[in-house]
C-alpha positions in Angstrom: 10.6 -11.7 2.9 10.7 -13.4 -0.3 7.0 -13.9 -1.2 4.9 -11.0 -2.6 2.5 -9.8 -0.4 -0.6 -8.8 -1.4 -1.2 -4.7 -2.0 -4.4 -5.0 0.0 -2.1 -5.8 3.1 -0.1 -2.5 2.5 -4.1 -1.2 2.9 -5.1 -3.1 5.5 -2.2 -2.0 7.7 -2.9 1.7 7.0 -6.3 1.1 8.3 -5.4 -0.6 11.3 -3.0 2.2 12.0 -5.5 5.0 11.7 -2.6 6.8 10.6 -2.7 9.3 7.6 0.9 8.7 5.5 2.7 10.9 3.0 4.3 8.5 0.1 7.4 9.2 1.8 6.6 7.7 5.2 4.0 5.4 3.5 7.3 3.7 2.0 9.2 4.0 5.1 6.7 2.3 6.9 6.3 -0.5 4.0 9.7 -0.7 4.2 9.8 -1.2 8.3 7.1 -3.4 8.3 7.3 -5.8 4.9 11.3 -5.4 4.6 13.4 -4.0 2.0 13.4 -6.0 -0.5 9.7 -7.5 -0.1 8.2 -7.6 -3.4 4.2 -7.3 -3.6 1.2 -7.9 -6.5 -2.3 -7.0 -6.6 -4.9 -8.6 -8.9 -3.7 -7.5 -12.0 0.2 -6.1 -11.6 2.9 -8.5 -10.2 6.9 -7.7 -8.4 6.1 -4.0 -7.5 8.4 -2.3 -5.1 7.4 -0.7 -2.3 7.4 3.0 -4.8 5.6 1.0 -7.5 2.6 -0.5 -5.3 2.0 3.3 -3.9 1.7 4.5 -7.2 -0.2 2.1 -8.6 -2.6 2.0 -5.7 -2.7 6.1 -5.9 -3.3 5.4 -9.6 -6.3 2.9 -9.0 -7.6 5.0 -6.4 -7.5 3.4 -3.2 -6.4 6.8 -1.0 -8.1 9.5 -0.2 -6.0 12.5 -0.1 -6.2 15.4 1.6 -3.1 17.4 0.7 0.0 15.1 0.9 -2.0 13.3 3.4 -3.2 9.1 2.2 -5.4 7.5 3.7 -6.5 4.0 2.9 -10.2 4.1 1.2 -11.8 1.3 3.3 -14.8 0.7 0.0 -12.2 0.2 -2.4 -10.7 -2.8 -0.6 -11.5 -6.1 -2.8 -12.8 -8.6 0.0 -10.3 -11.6 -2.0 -7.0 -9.3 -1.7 
């Protein structure tokens, strides 16, 4: 895939999983899912890899963690992402 996807999508598909993701099999999944070179932006950062988005999205706070468990944090998904 060649045009950046959204980081709400990254969210979205967490949720629809149900499943709760370390980083590691966050990416892998990312990774399955988006490919390997998919690039992705969120309102206010632009070309993050697949490491970068998790980090910035851990950073903005849009998990919930319980260990090394994420889980998506449904209220903290902008309705225009």
């Amino acid at each position: 895939m060649s045009d950046s996807i959204h980081g709400h999508e990254v969210l979205r598909m967490m949720l629809a999983s149900g499943t709760a993701y370390t980083k590691a099999n966050l990416r892998e999944e990312i990774v399955r899912r988006f490919g390997p070179h998919a690039r992705f932006h969120t309102c206010s950062a632009q070309n993050l890899t697949a490491d970068e988005l998790i980090e910035f999205l851990e950073q903005r706070s849009k998990f919930q963690k319980t260990g090394d468990a994420l889980l998506p944090d449904a209220a903290r998904i902008c309705a225009d992402g």
